[in-house]
N, CA, C and O atoms as a GROMACS GRO file, in nm:
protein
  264
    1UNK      N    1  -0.381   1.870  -3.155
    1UNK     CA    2  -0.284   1.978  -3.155
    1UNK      C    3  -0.336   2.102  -3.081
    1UNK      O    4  -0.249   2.180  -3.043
    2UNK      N    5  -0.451   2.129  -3.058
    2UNK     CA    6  -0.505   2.222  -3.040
    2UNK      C    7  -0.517   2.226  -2.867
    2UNK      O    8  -0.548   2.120  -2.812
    3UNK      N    9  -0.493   2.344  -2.786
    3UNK     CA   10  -0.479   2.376  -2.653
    3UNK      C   11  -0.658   2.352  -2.582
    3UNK      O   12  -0.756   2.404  -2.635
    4UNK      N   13  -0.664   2.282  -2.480
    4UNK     CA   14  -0.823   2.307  -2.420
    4UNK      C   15  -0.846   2.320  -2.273
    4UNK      O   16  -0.778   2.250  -2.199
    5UNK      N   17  -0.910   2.379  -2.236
    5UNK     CA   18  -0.911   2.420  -2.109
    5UNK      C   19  -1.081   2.369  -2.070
    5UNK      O   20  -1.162   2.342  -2.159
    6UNK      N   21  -1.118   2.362  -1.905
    6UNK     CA   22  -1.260   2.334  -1.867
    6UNK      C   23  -1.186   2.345  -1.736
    6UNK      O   24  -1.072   2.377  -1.703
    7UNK      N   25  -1.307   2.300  -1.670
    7UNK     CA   26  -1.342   2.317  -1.526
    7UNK      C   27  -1.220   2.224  -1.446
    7UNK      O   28  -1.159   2.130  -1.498
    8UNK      N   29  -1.205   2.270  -1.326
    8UNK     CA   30  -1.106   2.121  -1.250
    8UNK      C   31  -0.958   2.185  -1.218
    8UNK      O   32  -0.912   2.291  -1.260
    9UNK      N   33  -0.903   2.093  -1.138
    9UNK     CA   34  -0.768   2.074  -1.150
    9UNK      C   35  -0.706   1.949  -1.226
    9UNK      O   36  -0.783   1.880  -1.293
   10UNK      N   37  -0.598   1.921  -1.220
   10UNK     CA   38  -0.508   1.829  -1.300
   10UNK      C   39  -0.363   1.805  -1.248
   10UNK      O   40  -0.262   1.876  -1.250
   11UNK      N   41  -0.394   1.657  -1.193
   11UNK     CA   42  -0.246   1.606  -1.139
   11UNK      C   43  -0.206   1.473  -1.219
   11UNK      O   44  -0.257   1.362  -1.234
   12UNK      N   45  -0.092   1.537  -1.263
   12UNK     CA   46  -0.043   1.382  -1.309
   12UNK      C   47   0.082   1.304  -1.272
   12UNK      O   48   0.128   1.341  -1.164
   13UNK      N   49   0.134   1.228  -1.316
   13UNK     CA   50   0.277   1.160  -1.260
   13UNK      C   51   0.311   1.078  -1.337
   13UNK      O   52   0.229   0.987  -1.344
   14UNK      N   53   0.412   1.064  -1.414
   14UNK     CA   54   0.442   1.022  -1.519
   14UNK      C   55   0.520   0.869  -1.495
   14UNK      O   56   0.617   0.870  -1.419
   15UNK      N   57   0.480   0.745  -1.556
   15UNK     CA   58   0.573   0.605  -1.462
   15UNK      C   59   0.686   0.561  -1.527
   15UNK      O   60   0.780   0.500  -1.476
   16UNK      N   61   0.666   0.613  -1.706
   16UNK     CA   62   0.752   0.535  -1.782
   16UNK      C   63   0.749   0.648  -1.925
   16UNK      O   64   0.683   0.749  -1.901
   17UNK      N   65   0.782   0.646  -2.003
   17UNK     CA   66   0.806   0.712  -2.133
   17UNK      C   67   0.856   0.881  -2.125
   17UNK      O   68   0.896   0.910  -2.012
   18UNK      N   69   0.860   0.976  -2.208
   18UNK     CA   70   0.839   1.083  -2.152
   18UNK      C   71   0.709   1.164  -2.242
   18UNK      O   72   0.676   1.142  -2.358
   19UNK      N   73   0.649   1.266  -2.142
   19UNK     CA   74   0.515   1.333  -2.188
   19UNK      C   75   0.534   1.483  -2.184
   19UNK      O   76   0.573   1.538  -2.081
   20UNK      N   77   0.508   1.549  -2.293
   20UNK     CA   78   0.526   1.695  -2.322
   20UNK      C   79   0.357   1.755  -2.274
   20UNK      O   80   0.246   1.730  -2.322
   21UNK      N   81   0.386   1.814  -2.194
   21UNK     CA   82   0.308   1.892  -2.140
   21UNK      C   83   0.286   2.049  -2.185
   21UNK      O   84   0.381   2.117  -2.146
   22UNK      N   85   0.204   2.114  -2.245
   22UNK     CA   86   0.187   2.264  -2.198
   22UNK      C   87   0.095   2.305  -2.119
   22UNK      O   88   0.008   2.227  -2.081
   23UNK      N   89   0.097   2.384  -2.094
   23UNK     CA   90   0.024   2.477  -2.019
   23UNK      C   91   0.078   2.590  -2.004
   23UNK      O   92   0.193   2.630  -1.987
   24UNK      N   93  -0.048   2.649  -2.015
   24UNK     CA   94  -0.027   2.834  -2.102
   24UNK      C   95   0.059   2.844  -2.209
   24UNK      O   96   0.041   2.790  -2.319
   25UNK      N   97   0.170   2.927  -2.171
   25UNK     CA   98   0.275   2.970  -2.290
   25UNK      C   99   0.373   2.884  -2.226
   25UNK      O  100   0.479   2.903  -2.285
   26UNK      N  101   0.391   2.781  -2.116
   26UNK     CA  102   0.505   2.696  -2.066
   26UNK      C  103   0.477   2.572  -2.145
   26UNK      O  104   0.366   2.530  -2.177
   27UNK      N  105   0.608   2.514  -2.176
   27UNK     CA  106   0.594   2.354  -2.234
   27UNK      C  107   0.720   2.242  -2.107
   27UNK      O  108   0.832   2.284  -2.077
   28UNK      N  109   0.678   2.142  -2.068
   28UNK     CA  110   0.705   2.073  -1.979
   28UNK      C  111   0.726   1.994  -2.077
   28UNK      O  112   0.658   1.999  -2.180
   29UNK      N  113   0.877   1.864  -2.047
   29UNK     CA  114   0.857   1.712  -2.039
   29UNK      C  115   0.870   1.665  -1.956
   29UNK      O  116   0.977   1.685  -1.900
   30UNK      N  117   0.795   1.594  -1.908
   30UNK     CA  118   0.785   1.517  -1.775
   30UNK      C  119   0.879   1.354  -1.808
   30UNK      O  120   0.820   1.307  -1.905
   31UNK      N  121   0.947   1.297  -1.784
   31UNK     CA  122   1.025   1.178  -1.730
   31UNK      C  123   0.936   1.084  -1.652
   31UNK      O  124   0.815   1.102  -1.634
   32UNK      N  125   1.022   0.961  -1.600
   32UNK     CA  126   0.944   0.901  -1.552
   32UNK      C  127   0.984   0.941  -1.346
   32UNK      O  128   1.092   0.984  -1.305
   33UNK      N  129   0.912   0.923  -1.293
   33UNK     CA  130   0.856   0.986  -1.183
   33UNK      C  131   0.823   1.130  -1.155
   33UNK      O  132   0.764   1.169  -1.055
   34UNK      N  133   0.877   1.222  -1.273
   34UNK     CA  134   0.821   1.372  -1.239
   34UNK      C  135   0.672   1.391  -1.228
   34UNK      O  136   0.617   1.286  -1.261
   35UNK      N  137   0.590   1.479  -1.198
   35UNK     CA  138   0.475   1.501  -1.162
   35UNK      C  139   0.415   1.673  -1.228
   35UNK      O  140   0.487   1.748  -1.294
   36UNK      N  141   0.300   1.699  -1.196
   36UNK     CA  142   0.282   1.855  -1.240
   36UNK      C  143   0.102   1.824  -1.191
   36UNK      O  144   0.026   1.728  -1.193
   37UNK      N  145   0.096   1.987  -1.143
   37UNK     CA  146  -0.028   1.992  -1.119
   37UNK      C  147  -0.060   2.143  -1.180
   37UNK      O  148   0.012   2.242  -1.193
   38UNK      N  149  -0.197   2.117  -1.210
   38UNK     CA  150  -0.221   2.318  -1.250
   38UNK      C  151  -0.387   2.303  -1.266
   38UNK      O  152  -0.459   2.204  -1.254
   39UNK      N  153  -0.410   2.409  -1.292
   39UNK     CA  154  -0.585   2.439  -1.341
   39UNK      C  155  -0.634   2.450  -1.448
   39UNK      O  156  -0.608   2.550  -1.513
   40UNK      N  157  -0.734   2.336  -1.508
   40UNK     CA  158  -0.757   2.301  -1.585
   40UNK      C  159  -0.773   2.402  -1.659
   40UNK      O  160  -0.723   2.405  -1.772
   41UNK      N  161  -0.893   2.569  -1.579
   41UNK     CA  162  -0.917   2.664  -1.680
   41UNK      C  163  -0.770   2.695  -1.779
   41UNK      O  164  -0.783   2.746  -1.890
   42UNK      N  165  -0.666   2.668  -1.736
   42UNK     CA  166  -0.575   2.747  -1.811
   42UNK      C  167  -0.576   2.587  -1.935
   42UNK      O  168  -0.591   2.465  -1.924
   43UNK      N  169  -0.548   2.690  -2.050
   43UNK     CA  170  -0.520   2.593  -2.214
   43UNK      C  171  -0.432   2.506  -2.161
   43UNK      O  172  -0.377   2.536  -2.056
   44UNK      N  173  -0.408   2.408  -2.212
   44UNK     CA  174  -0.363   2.320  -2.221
   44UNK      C  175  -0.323   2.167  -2.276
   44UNK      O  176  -0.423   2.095  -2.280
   45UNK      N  177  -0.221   2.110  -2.314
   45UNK     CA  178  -0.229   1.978  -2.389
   45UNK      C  179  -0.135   1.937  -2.384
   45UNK      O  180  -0.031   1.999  -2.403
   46UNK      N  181  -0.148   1.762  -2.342
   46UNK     CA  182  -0.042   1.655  -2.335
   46UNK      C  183  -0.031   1.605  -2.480
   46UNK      O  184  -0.114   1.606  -2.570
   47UNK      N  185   0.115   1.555  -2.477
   47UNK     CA  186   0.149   1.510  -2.639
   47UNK      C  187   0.280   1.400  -2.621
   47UNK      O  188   0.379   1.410  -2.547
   48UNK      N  189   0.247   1.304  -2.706
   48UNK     CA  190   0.366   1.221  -2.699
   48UNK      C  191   0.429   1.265  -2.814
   48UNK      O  192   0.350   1.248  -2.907
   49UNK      N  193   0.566   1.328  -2.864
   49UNK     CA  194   0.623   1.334  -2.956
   49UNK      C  195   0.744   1.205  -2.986
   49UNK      O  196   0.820   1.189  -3.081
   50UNK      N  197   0.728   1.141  -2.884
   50UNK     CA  198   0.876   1.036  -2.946
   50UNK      C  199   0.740   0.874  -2.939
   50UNK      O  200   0.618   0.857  -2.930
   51UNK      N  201   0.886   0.778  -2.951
   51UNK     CA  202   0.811   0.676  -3.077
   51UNK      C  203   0.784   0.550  -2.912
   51UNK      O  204   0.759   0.431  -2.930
   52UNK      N  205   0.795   0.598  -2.797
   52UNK     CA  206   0.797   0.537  -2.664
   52UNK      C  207   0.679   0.565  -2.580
   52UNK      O  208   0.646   0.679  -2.546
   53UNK      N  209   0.610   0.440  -2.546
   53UNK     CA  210   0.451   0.500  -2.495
   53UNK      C  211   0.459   0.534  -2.378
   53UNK      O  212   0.518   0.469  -2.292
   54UNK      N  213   0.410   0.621  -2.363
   54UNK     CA  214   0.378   0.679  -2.212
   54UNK      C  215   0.250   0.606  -2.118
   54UNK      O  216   0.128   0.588  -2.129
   55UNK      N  217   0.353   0.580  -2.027
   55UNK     CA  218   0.238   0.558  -1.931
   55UNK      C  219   0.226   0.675  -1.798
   55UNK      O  220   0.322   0.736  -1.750
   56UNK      N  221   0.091   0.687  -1.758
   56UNK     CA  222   0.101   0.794  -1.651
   56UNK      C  223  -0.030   0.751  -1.553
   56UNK      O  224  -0.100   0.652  -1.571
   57UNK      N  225  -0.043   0.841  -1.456
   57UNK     CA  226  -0.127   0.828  -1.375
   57UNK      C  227  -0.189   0.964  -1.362
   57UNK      O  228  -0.156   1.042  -1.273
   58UNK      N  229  -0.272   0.987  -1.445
   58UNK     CA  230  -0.362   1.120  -1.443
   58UNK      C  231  -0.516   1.152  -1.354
   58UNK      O  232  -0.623   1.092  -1.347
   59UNK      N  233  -0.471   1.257  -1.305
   59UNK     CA  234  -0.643   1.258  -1.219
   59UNK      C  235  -0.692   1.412  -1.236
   59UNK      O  236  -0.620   1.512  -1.243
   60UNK      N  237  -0.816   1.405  -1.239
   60UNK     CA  238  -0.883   1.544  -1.326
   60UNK      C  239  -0.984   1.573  -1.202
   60UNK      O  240  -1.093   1.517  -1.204
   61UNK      N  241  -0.956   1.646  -1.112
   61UNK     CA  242  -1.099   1.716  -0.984
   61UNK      C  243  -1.170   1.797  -1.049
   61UNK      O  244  -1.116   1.852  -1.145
   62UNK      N  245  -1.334   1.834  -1.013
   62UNK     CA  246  -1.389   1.888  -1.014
   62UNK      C  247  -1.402   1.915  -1.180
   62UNK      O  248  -1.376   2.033  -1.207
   63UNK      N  249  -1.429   1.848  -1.277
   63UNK     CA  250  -1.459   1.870  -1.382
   63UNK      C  251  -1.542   1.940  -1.408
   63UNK      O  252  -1.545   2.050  -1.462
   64UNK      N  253  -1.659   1.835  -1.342
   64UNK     CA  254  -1.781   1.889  -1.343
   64UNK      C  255  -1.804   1.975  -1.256
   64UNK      O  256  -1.740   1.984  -1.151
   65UNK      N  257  -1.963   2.097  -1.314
   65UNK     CA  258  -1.969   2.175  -1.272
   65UNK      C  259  -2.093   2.140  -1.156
   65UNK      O  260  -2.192   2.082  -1.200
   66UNK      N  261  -2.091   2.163  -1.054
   66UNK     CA  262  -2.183   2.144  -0.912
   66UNK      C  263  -2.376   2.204  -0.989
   66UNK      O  264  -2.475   2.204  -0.916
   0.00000   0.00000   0.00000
């Protein structure tokens, strides 16, 4: 439940179910082919609230720190 933020960016794309997204004080549901990108520093957290699994294609840059 709790919002987390780190290093990176964050792209995802959603193939099938739908996925509630926040970031910051915005809340997203993504569908299947919508997409979203943002920076990891900002809080953030994916959540499935319905009873349909999500599938997605998530990719996390620069996590780590150099």
């Amino acid at each position: 439940d709790a919002l987390v933020r780190h290093n990176g960016r964050e792209f995802g794309t959603v193939l099938s179910g739908r996925l509630h997204v926040t970031v910051g004080f915005d809340d997203h549901v993504l569908g299947p082919g919508d997409s979203i990108f943002f920076e990891s520093t900002t809080p953030h957290r994916l959540h499935n609230d319905g009873d349909e699994t999500v599938t997605a294609i998530w990719i996390v840059l620069g996590r780590q720190s150099s």
